[in-house]
N, C-alpha and C positions, 0 to 999 in steps of 0.2 A: 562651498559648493552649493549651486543649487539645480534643483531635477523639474524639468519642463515637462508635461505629460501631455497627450491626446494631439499629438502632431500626426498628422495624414499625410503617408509615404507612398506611390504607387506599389504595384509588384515588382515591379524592375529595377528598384532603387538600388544604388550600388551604396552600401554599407559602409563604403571604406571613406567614403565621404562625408561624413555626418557633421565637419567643420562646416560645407555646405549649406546643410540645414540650420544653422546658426546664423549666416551672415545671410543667408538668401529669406526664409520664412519666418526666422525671429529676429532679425535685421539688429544681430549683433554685431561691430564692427571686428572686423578681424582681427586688427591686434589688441584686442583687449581679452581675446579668448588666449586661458594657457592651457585648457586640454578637455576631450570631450568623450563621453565613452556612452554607449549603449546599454540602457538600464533595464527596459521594457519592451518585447514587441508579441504581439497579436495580430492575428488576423481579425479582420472586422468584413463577413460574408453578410450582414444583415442586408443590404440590398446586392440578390444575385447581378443585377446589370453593372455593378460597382464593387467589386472585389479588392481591399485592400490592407495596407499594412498602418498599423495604431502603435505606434515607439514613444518614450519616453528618454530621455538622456541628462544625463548627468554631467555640468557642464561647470569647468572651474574657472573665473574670470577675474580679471579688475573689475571693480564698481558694483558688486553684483546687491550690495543694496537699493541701487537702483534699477538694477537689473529685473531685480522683484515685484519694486513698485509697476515696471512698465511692460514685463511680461503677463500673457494671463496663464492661468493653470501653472506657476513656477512656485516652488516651496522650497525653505532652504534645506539640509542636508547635512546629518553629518552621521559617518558611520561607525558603528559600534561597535566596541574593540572586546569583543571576549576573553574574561581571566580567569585564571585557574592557578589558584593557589599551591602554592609548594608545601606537601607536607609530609610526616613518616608514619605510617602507620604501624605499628606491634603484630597486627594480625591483620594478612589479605581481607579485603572486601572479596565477595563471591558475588557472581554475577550466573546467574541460572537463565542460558539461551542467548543464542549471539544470532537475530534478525534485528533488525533496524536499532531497536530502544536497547539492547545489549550490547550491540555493537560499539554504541553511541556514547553508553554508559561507560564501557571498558576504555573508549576513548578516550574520555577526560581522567577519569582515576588513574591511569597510564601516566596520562599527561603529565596530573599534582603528581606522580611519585608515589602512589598507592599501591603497585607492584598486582591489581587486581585479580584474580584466575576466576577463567570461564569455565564453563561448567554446559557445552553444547551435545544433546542427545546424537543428534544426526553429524553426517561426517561433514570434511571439509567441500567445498564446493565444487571442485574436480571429482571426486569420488560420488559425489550426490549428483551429479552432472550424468555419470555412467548409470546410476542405480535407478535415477526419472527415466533417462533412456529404455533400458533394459525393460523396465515394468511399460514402456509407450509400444516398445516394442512384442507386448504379448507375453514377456516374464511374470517372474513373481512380486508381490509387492514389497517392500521393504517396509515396517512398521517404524524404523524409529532415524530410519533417511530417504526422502522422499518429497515432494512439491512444498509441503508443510515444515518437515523438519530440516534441519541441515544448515551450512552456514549461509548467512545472510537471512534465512527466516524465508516466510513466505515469498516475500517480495520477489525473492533470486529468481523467482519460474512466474514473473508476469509480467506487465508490461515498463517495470519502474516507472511510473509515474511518482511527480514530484508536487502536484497538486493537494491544498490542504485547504479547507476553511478556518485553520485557526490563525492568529494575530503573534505572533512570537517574535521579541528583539534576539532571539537564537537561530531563528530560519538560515539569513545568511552566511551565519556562520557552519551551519550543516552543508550548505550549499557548495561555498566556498573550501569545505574540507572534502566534499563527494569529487567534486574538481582538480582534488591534489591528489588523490586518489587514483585517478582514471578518468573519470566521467566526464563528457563532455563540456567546452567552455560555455556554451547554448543554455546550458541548466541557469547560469545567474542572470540571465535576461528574460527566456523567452516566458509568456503568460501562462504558459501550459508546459512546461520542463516533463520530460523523460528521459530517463538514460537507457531503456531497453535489454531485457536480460541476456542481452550476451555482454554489454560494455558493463554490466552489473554484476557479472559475474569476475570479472578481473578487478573493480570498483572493490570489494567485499575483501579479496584475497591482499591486494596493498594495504588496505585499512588492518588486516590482520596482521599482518607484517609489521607495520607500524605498534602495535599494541606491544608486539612481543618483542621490538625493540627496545622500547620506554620501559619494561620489565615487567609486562603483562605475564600471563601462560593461559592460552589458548589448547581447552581439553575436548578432542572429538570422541565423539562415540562413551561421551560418558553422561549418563541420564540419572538425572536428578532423583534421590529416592525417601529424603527424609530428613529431619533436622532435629536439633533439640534446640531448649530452654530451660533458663533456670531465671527466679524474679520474675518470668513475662518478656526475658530479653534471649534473645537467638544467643547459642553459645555453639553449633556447629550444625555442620552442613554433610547429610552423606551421597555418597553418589556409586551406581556401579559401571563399570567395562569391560571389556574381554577379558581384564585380567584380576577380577573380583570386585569385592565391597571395599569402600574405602569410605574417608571421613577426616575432613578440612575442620580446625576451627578456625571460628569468625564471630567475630563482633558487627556485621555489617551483610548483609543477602538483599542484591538485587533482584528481584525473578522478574523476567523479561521473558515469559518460557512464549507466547503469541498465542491463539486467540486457539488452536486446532490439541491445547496439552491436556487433552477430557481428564486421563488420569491423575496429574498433575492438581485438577481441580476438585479429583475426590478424595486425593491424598490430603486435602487443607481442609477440605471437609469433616474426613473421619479426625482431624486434631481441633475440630470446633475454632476454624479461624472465620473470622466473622467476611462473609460471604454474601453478596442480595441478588435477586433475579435483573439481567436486564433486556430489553428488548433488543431485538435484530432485524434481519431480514432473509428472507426466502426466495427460491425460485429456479430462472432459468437461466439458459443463456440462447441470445439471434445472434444468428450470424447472416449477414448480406453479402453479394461480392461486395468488392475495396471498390471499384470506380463507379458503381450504381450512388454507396454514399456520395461517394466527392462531386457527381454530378448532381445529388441533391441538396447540398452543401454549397458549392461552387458556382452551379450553373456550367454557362460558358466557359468559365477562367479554369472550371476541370480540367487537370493534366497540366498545367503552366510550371515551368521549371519552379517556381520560386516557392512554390506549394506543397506542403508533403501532405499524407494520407490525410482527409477531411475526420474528425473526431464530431460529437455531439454530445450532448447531456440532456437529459430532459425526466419531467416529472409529471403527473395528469391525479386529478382527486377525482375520483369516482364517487357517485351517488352513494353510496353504501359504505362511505367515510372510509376508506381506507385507500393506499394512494398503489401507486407504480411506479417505480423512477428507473433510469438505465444508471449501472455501476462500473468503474475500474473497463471502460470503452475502451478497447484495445483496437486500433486501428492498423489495415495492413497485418493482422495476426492469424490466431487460432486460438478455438479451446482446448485445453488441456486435463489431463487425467490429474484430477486433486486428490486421490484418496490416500487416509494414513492409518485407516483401520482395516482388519479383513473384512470379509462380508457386506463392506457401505461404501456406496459410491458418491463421490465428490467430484464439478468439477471448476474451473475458472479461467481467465484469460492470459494469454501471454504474446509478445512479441517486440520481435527486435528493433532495435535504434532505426534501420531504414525503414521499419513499418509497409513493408512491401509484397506481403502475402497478399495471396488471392483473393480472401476475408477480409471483412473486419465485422468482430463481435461486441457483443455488451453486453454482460450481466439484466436482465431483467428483475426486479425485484418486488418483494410483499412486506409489508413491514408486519412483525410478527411481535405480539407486547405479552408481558406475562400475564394477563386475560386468555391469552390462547392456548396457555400449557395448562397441563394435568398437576395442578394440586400446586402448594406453594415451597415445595423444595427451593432449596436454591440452586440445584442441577439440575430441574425442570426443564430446561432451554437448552440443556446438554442432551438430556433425553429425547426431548423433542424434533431437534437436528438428529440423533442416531435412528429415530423411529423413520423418516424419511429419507436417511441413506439407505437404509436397509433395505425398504420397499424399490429405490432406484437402480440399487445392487439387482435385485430380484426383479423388478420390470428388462430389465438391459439383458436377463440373460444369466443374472449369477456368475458371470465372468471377467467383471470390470467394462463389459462393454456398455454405452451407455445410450440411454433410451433418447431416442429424435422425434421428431415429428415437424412434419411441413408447418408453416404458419397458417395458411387457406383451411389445410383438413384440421386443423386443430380449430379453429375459428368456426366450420362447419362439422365439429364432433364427430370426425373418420379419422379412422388409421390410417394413414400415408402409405404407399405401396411403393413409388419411388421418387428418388429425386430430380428435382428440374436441373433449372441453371445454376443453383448453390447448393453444392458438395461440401458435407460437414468435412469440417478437420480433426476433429477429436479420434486419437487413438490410443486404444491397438482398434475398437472396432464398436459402431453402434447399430442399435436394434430399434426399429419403430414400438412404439408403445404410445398410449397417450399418458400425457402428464398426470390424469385421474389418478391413474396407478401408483403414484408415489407423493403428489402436494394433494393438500389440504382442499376441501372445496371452494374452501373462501381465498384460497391464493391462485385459484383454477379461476375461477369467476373473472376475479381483481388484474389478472393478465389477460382474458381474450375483451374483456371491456376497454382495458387499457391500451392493447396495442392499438385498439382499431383509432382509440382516442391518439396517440405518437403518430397515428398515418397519419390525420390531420394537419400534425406541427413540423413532420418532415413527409417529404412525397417520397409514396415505397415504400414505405419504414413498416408498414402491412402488407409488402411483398408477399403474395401466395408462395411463392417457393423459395422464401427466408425459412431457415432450421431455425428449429428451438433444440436446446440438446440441455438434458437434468444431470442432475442437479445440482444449482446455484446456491450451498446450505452455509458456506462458512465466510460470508462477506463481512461479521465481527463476532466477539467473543459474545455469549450470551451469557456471560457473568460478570461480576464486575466486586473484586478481592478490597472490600472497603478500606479504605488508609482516612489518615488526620492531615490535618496543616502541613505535619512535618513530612508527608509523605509516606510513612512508617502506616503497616500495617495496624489497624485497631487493638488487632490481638496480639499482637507481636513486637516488641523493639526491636528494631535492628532488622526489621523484616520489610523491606521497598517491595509491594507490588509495582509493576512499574507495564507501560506498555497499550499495546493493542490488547494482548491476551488477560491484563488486568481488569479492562476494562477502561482503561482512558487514554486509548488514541483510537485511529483509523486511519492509517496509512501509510507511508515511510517518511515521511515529514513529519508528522505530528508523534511517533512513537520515537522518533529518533529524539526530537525535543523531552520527551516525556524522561528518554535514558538519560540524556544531557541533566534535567532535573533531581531525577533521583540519583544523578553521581553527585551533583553538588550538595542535596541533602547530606548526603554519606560524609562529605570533606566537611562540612558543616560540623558533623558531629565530633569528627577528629581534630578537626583544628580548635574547637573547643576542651574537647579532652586534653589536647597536647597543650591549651596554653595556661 
């Protein structure tokens, strides 16, 4: 097989033809092609007068060694068959937290025959579906199921984005298993994949299913509370639920717990597991109407059937070396109420597979480095983040409502009185405040310099009556659970930090990858053991 890249398709291209494209623009003959599928496509808006579609395809032929020599941009292909060993283990692997790298992890250990048990604080994702509602809707908040906790992890209440910068021969295979699942066939081609948390939300619940077919056991509502050791090496796992304390032994503990388990991080703390500061980031979040982007995005070709909501990405370095970049852009969405502590407000984006809201938001962001915390704990960055929920809690109102402000009066140092043509979305309800009141001055600074620097690179994008709405606190873990080669915790055998909340992913690709890893460490060690 081999995969053609950087072929230019109008918008109206019909898809179903892509034999087409082979005999007509790579003037392959036609009977030498035996089959041709769509690998790759992206828009390419770089010249608005010229709006188009960039595909790559995957084409299986006679001759294609020559095929090679006489195409350009043609590489050959072959795809890579992910294994997972058959094995028995003596004692369940534990896997602490089922978002992405838990889920991912349970999936494989399932797979080998490892009979894995999960070990998720928050409930299953119908029941956490009611309890995000209920608190959107002016309720109480629930501490341990909520946008952070619960099945699927964070992810379940954003935009699923499928987007990662890292390099992995297991991406596809994550892809390809999100696909058997639920999720849309669009994920293993398009440039920019999203499944949107409502198709993400039944995506999570077959995958759970599947787990506990292959002989998983899948525990809700039971939060991780303590472990022991003996040697240096994990010999059990406790955990409690509505219906007391209990305690698994194991030779093997994933924690996948994601990036929002603060206590979880001081639980490892007070047992001296070797733990380091790491950087993150801060801030807000804009929101624009949806067709002001796509008309700055698109131009003309705005609103063309073949287009869905217009997305961006963008970064700006500031004279005072610190930068700005937009995060986790949810197009066609809303913000969302992120908090999973009392008294701190958190928020982030979310929206569905048609991306068809009135909004579309971005995370605004400050990068925040352990130069900017109090003192060299290693829960500095935990501190840090609660020191500025709190203040946001408290600027909003002290009721979860969250603090707004126009873009203009923030840019011109006035509180906002009201709003123009973009009406926040975030509920149950927000309160003008200036952002002073809760970030830092150096992340104050670093966003009214930076936006005006983003107006330059998109028109609008300094819209006077774009919201900012705070706070942007938990876009990654600010710790990071030091592990070896093997994966295994420094202090610990048998102890896989594993994840976003470890500290080595960002995002549901790359954390899903990371579970996929530390389950094969785990098999690793038992098909060793066992032979």
């Amino acid at each position: 097989m081999i995969r053609v890249s950087n072929i230019k398709v109008p918008l109206g291209f019909d898809f179903g033809n892509l034999k087409g494209v082979c005999t007509g623009q790579l003037k392959i003959p036609e009977k030498s092609i035996i089959s041709v599928k769509l690998s790759k496509k992206s828009v390419d808006a770089r010249r608005k007068s010229d709006v188009h579609f960039i595909i790559s395809i995957d084409i299986s032929a006679k001759g294609e060694q020559r095929l090679l020599k006489q195409l350009k941009n043609a590489v050959p292909v072959e795809e890579y068959a992910y294994k997972i060993p058959q094995i028995t283990a003596k004692k369940s692997p534990v896997i602490v937290g089922f978002g992405p790298a838990g889920m991912f992890a349970a999936l494989v250990l399932a797979m080998a025959g490892a009979k894995p048990i999960v070990l998720e604080r928050g409930q299953d994702v119908d029941s956490r579906v009611k309890a995000v509602e209920n608190f959107r809707s002016g309720g109480k908040l629930d501490p341990e199921s909520n946008v952070q906790f619960g099945e699927g992890g964070a992810g379940t209440f954003s935009d699923g984005k499928l987007t990662t910068g890292i390099k992995d021969k297991r991406i596809p295979t994550v892809l390809k298993w999100l696909v058997e699942f639920g999720a849309p066939d669009e994920i293993l081609y398009l440039a920019k994949p999203h499944i949107g948390t409502d198709k993400l939300r039944d995506t999570v619940k077959n995958l759970r299913k599947r787990v506990i077919e292959l002989g998983g056991d899948v525990r809700f509502g039971a939060k991780f509370d303590g472990y022991t050791a003996e040697n240096g090496c994990i010999t059990s796992v406790s955990y409690t639920d509505s219906s007391g304390s209990h305690i698994i032994e194991t030779d093997n503990v994933i924690l996948a717990t994601g990036h929002s388990a603060r206590d979880v991080f001081e639980l490892l703390y007070d047992k001296n597991v070797d733990m380091s500061q790491k950087s993150f980031a801060v801030g807000v979040r804009i929101e624009h109407l949806r067709k002001d982007i796509d008309k700055a995005m698109y131009g003309d070709f705005a609103g063309h059937s073949a287009l869905k909501a217009a997305d961006y990405k963008l970064a700006v370095h500031l004279p005072d070396g610190r930068a700005l970049y937009t995060f986790c852009m949810c197009p066609g969405g809303e913000v969302v109420a992120a908090s999973s502590e009392e008294g701190r407000l958190a928020v982030n984006g979310m929206s569905c597979f048609a991306r068809d809201a009135e909004n579309s938001n971005s995370a605004l962001l400050v990068n925040v480095t352990p130069e900017d915390f109090d003192g060299d704990h290693p829960l500095a960055g935990v501190y840090f983040q609660r020191d500025i929920e709190e203040k946001a809690f408290i600027a909003g109102g002290s009721d979860y409502s969250a603090p707004v402000i126009l873009v203009g009066d923030f840019l011109e140092n006035r509180l906002s009185a009201e709003f123009g043509r973009v009406k926040p979305s975030y509920l149950p309800k927000v309160k003008f405040a200036m952002p002073q009141e809760y970030l830092p001055d150096f992340v104050c600074s670093s966003l009214k310099s930076g936006i005006v620097e983003m107006g330059r690179k998109i028109k609008g994008f300094d819209d006077k009556e774009a919201v900012l709405t705070g706070v942007e606190s938990r876009s990654s873990s600010p710790v990071r659970i030091n592990r070896n080669d093997s994966l295994e915790s420094l202090s610990v055998g048998g102890f896989f930090p594993c994840g976003e909340g470890a500290g080595y992913a960002g995002g549901i690709i790359s954390a899903a990858v990371d579970g996929m890893k530390c389950a094969e460490a785990v098999l690793d060690k038992l098909c060793k053991r066992n032979s």
